[in-house]
C-alpha positions as CSV (number, residue, x, y, z in Angstrom):
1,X,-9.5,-18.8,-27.2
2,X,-6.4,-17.6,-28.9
3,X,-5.5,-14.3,-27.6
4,X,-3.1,-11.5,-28.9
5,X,0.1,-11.2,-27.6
6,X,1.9,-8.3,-26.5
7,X,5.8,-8.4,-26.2
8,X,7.6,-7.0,-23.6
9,X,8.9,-4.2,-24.6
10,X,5.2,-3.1,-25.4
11,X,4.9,-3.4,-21.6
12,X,7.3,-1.1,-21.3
13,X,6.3,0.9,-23.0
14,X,2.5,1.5,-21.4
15,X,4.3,2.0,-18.2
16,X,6.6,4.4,-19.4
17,X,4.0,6.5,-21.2
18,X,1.6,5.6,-18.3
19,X,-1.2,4.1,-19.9
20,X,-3.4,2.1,-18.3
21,X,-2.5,-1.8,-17.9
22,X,-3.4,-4.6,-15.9
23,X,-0.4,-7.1,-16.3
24,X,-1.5,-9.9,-14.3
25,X,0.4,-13.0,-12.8
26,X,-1.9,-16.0,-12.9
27,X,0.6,-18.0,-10.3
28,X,0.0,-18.6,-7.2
29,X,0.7,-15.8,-4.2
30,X,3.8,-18.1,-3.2
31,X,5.3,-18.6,-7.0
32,X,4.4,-14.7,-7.5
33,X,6.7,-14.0,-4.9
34,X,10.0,-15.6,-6.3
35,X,9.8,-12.8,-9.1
36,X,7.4,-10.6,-11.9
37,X,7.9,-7.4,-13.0
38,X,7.7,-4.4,-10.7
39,X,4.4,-3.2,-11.8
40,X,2.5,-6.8,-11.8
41,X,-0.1,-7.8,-10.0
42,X,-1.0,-11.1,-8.5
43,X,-4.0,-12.7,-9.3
44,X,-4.0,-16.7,-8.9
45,X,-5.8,-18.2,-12.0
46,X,-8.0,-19.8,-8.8
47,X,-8.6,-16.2,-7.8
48,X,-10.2,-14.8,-10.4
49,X,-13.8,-15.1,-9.7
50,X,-13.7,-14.0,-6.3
51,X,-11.4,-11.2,-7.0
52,X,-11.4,-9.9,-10.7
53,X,-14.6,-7.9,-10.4
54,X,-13.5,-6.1,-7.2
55,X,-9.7,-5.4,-8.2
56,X,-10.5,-4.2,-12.1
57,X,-13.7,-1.9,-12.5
58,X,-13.5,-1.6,-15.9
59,X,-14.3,-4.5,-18.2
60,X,-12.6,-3.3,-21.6
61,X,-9.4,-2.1,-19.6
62,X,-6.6,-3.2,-21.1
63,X,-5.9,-6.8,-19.5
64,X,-2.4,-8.4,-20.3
65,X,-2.0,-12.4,-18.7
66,X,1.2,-14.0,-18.0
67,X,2.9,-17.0,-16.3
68,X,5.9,-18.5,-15.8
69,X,5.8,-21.7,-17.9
70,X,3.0,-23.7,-16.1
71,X,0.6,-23.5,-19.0
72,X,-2.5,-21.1,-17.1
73,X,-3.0,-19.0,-19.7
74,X,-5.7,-20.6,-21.2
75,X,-8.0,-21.3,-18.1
76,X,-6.8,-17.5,-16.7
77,X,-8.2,-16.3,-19.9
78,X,-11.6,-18.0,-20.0
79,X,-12.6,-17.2,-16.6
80,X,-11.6,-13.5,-17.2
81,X,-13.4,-13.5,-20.6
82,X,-16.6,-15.4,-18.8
83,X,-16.6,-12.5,-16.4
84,X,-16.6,-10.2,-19.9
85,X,-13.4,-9.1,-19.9
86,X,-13.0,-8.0,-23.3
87,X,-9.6,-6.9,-24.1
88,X,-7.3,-9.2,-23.0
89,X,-3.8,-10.1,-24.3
90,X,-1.4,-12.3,-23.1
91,X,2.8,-11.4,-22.7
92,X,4.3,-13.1,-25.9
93,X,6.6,-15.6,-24.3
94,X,5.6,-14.9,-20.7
95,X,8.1,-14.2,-17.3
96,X,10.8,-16.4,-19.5
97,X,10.6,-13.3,-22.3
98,X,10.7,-10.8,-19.8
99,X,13.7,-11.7,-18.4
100,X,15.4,-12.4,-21.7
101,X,15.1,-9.2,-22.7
102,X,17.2,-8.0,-19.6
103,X,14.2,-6.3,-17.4
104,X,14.4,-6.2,-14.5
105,X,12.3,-8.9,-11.5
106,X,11.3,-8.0,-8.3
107,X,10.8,-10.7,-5.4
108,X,8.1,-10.8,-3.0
109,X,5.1,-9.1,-2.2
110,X,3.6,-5.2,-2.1
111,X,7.1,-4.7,-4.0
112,X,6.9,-1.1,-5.5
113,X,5.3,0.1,-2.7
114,X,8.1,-1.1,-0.7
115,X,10.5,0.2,-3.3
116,X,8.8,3.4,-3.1
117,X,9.3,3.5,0.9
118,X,13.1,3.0,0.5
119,X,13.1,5.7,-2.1
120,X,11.4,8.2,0.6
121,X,14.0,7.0,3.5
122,X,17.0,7.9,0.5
123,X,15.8,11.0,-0.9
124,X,14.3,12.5,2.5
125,X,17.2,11.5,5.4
126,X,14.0,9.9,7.0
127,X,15.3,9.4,10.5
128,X,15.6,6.7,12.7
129,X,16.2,4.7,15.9
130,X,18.2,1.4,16.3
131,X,15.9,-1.2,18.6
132,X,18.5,-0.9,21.4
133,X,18.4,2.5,21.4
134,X,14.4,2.8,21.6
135,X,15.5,-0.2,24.2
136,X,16.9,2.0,25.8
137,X,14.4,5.0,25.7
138,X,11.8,2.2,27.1
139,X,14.2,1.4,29.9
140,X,15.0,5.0,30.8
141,X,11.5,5.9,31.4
142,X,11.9,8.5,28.6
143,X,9.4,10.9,27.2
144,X,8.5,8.9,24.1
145,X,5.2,7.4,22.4
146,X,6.0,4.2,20.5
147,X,3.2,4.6,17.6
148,X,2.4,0.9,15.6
149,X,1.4,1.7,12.4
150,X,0.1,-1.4,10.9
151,X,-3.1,-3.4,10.9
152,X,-4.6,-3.8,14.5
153,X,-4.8,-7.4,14.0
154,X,-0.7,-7.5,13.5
155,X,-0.3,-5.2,16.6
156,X,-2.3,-7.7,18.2
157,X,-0.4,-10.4,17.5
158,X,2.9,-8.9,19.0
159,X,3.8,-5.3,19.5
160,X,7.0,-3.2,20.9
161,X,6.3,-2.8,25.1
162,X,4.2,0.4,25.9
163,X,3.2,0.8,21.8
164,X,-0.3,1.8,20.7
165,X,-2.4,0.9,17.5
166,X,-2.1,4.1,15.1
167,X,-2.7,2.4,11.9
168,X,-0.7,4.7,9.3
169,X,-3.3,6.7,7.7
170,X,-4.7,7.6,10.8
171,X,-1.1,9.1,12.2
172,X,-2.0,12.9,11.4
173,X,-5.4,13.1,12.7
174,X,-4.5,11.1,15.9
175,X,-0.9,11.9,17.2
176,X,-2.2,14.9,18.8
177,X,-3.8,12.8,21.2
178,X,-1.1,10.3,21.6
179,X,1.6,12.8,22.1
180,X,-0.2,16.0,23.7
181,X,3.2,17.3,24.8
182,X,5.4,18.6,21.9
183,X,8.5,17.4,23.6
184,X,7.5,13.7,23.4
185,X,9.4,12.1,21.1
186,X,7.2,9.9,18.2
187,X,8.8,6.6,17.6
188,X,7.0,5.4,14.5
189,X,6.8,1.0,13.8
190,X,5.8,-1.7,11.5
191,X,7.1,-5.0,11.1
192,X,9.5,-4.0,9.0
193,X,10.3,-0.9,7.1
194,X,8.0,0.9,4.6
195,X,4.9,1.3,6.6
196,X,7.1,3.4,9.6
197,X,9.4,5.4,6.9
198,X,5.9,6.4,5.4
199,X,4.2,6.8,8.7
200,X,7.1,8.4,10.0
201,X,7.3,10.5,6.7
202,X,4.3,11.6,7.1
203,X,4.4,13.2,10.6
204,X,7.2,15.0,9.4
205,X,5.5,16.4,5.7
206,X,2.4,17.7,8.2
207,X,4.6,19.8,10.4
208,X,3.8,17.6,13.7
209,X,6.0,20.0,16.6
210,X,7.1,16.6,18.1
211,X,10.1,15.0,17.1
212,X,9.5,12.0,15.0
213,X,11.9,8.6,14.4
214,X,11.0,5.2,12.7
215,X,12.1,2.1,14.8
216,X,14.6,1.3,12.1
217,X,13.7,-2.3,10.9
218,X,10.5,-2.8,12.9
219,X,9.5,-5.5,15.2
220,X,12.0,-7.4,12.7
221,X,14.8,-5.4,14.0
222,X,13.5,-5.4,17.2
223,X,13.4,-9.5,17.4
224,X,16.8,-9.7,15.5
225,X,18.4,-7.6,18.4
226,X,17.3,-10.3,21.2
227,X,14.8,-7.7,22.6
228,X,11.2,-8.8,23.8
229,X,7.7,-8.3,22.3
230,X,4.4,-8.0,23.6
231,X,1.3,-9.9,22.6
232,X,-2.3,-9.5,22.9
233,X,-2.1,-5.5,23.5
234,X,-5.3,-3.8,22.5
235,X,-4.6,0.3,23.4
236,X,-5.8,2.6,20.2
237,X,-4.7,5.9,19.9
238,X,-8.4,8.0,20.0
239,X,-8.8,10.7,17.4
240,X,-7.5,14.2,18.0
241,X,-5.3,16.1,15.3
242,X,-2.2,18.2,16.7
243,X,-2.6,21.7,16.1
244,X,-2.6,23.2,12.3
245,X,-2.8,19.3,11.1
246,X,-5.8,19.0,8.9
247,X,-4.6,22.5,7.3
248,X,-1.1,21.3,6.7
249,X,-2.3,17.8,5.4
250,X,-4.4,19.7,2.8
251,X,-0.9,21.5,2.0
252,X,1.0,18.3,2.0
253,X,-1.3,17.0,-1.1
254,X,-1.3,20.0,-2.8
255,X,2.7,20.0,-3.3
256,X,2.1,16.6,-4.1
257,X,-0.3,17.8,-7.1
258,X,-3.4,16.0,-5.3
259,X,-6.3,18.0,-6.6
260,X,-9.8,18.4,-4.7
261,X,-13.0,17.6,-6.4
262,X,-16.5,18.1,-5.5
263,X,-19.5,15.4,-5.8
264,X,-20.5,16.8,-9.4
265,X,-16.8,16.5,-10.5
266,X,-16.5,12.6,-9.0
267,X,-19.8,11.7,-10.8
268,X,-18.3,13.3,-14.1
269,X,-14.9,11.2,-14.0
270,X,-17.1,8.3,-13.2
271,X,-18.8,9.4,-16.4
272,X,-15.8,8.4,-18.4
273,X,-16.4,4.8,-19.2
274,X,-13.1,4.7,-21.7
275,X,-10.5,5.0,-18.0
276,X,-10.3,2.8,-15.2
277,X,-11.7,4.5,-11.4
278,X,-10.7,2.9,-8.2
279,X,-13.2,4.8,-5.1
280,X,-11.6,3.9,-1.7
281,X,-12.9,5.6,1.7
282,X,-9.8,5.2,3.7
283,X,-11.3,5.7,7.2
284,X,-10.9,2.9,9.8
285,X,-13.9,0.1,9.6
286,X,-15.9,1.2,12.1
287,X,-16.7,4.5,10.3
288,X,-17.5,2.9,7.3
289,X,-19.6,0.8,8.4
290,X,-21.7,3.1,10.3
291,X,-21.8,5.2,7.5
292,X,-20.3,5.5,3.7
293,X,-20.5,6.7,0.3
294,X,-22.0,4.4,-2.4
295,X,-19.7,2.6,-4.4
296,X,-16.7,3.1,-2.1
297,X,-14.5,0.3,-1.4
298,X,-13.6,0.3,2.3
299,X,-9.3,0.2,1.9
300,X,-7.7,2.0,5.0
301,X,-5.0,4.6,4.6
302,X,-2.2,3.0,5.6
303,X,-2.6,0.0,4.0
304,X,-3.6,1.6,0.6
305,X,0.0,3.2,0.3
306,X,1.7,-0.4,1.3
307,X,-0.6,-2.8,-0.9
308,X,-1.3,-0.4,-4.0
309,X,-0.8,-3.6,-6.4
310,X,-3.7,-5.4,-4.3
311,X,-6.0,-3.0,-4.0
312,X,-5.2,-1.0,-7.6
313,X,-3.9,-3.6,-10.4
314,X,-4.7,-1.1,-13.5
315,X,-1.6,0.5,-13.7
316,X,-2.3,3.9,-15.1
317,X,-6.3,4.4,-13.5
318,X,-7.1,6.9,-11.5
319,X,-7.9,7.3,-8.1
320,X,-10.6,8.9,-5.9
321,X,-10.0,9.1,-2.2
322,X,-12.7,9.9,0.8
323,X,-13.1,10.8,4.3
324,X,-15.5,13.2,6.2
325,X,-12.5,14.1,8.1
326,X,-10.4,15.0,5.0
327,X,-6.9,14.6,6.5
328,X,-6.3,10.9,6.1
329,X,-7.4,11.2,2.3
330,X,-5.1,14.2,2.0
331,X,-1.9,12.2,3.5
332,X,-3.1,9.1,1.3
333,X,-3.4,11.0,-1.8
334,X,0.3,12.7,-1.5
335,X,1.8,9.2,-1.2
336,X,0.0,7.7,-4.4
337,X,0.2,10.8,-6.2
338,X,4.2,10.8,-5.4
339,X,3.8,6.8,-6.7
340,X,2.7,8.7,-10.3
341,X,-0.8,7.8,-9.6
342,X,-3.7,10.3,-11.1
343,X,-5.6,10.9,-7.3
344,X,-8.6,13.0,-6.3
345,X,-9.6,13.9,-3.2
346,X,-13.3,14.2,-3.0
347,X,-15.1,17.0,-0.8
348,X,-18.4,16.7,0.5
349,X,-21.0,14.3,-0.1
350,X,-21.5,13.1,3.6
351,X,-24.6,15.3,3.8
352,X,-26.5,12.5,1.4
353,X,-27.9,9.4,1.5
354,X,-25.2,6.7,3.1
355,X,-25.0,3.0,2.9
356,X,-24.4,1.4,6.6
357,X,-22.9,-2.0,6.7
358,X,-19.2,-3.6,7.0
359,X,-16.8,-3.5,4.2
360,X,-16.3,-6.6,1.7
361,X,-13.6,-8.9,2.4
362,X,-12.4,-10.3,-0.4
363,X,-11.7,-14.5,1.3
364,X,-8.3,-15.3,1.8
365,X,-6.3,-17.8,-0.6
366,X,-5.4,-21.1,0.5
367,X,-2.9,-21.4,3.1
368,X,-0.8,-23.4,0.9
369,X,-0.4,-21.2,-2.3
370,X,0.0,-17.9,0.1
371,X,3.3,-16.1,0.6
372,X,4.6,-16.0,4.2
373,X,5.7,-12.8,4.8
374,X,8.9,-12.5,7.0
375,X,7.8,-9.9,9.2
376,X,4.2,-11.5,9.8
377,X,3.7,-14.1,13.1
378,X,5.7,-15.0,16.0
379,X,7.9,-18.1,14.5
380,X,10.1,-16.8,11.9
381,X,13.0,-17.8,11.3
382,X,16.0,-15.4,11.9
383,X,17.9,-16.1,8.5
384,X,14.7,-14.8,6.9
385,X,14.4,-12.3,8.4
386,X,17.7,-10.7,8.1
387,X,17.6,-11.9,4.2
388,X,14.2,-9.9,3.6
389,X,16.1,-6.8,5.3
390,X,18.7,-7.2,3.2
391,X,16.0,-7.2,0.4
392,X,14.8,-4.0,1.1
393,X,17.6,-2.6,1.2
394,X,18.5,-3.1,-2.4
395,X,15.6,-2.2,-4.2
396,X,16.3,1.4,-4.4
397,X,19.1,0.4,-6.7
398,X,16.9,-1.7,-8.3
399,X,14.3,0.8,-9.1
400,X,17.1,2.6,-11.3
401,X,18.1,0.1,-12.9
402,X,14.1,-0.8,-13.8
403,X,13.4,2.9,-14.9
404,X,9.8,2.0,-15.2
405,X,8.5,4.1,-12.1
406,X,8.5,7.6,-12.1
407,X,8.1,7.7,-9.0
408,X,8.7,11.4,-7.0
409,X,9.9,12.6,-3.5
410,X,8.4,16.1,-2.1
């Protein structure tokens, strides 16, 4: 099928006048990684029947296909158009174009998201600990709760000493019970460094009495300073909000320009066929399996805010957040919104009928087209480490010279 091409400056332009657009990389995770555009999204050309119907809603959104050279247009095309994806386009000289026309490429995974957390750090002062001093803290016996913010299974796999699982969208509604006394200091961690800025972030935005500081650099930083993790550690913070947190969440979204929507209000954006509407319920699994509104994808807080290209790939949709507790969609929300997404918060609608049963997991890619992440499992090489740091810590100068973000900082 011969299919119209957009150039890319056309690109552009949809981002910059934030309409919607799916701009796809058909490579593999692993050749995705070595570079695309800040605002693609990966989705192997052997991917696309397991994944294309979850990740884009909307079959006449607007669909543009690209690769870099190794001819997967044609095949990426057909199996989205056998799916009946109907308005598809494919970038006029693909990843080469892009480049020759001086924008801007962004290496490895989750990118703007990550971008976006180095954005926070610069524009908020979000503060933080070295590993030798939180070392040191740990040695000292000091009043300090070490909170893990990432997936349980990656705490599981090795954590900072003493730490507990507090995946990041759960912080506000369970710190209170991890650090009853508001002269415990909050040491917030990830692997590396957007999920503890944000989680860390967070804390702060909600008005938590505690002082709060991200691990700077994660159990990467941690493992670069010769310092020792544990493994197999299963302690989970338990719920219980620290005083005034589910009000000030609910403020922290509203400066952010979240706005709260009732069920009548969700069912009439629904309504609108012509615009793309990602429904996540960003509670932990448990809770949604027990319980959960139909046609709500299961995608937990935390992880929404660090993988918005996986779980969102229509640049320019909107978004509709739940929870019966209303504070980790609040905290959500202000992060995506502050990402220049359109985000709802919806209100109600627990009192109904629910669907009960685990969440659907879309099946992982093959070991030998995925990405290894840096920060993920126990045998990683220190120069990679260091050189994915050193990564990070550019993109906020990258994201200027992009321009295509609009990205804000409350």
């Amino acid at each position: 099928m011969k299919l119209p091409a957009v150039t890319s400056a056309d690109i552009r332009r949809a981002l910059l006048l934030r309409r919607e657009i799916a701009l796809l990389d058909l490579r593999s995770e692993a050749a995705f990684a070595t570079g695309h555009p800040l605002f693609a999204a990966n989705m192997a050309i052997d991917r696309i029947a397991v994944e294309a119907e979850v990740r884009l809603p909307r079959k006449d959104a607007p669909v543009v296909v690209y690769d870099d050279g190794e001819g997967l247009i044609a095949a990426g095309s057909e199996s989205l158009a056998a799916l009946g994806y109907a308005n598809i386009n494919t970038l006029d000289g693909g990843l080469k174009a892009w480049r020759a026309a001086g924008y801007e490429v962004f290496e490895d995974v989750n990118s703007y998201s990550k971008a976006f957390g180095e954005l926070v750090e610069a524009r908020r002062h979000t503060p933080s600990l070295s590993a030798d001093e939180v070392a040191k803290l740990i040695a000292d016996k000091a009043n300090i709760a070490i909170l893990d913010v990432r997936r349980f299974d990656e705490y599981a796999t090795m954590n900072i000493p003493g730490s507990v699982s507090v995946p990041g969208g759960e912080l506000v509604l369970r710190a209170g019970r991890a650090a009853p006394d508001p002269d415990t200091t909050i040491i917030v961690n990830c692997a590396g460094r957007t999920r503890s800025i944000i989680g860390t972030q967070s804390l702060i935005n909600a008005g938590v009495p505690n002082k709060v500081r991200a691990l700077r650099n994660g159990t990467i930083g941690w493992t670069l300073a010769r310092h020792t993790l544990d493994h197999g550690s299963d302690r989970r913070g338990l719920i219980g909000p620290f005083e005034n947190g589910p009000a000030n969440a609910r403020d922290v979204a509203y400066r952010a320009g979240v706005r709260h929507i009732g069920p009548s209000d969700a069912a009439a954006l629904l309504a609108q066929s012509e615009r793309t509407l990602y429904r996540f319920d960003v509670r932990d699994e448990q809770e949604y399996a027990a319980g959960h509104l139909p046609g709500f994808r299961h995608y937990p807080g935390g992880q929404l805010v660090q993988e918005t290209d996986m779980a969102a790939p229509v640049r320019g949709a909107r978004i509709v957040l739940t929870d019966d507790k209303g504070v980790r969609a609040d905290m959500t929300a202000s992060w995506l919104a502050q990402m220049g997404w359109e985000v709802y918060v919806l209100e109600g609608g627990y009192d109904g009928e629910l669907e009960v049963g685990p969440p659907r997991v879309l099946p992982k890619p093959d070991p030998a087209h995925r990405y290894r992440r840096p920060y993920e499992g126990t045998e990683v090489a220190e120069q990679a480490m260091q050189a994915y740091l050193d990564w990070e810590y550019g993109l906020v100068e990258q994201l200027r010279r992009d321009g295509t973000h609009g990205f804000y900082v409350v």
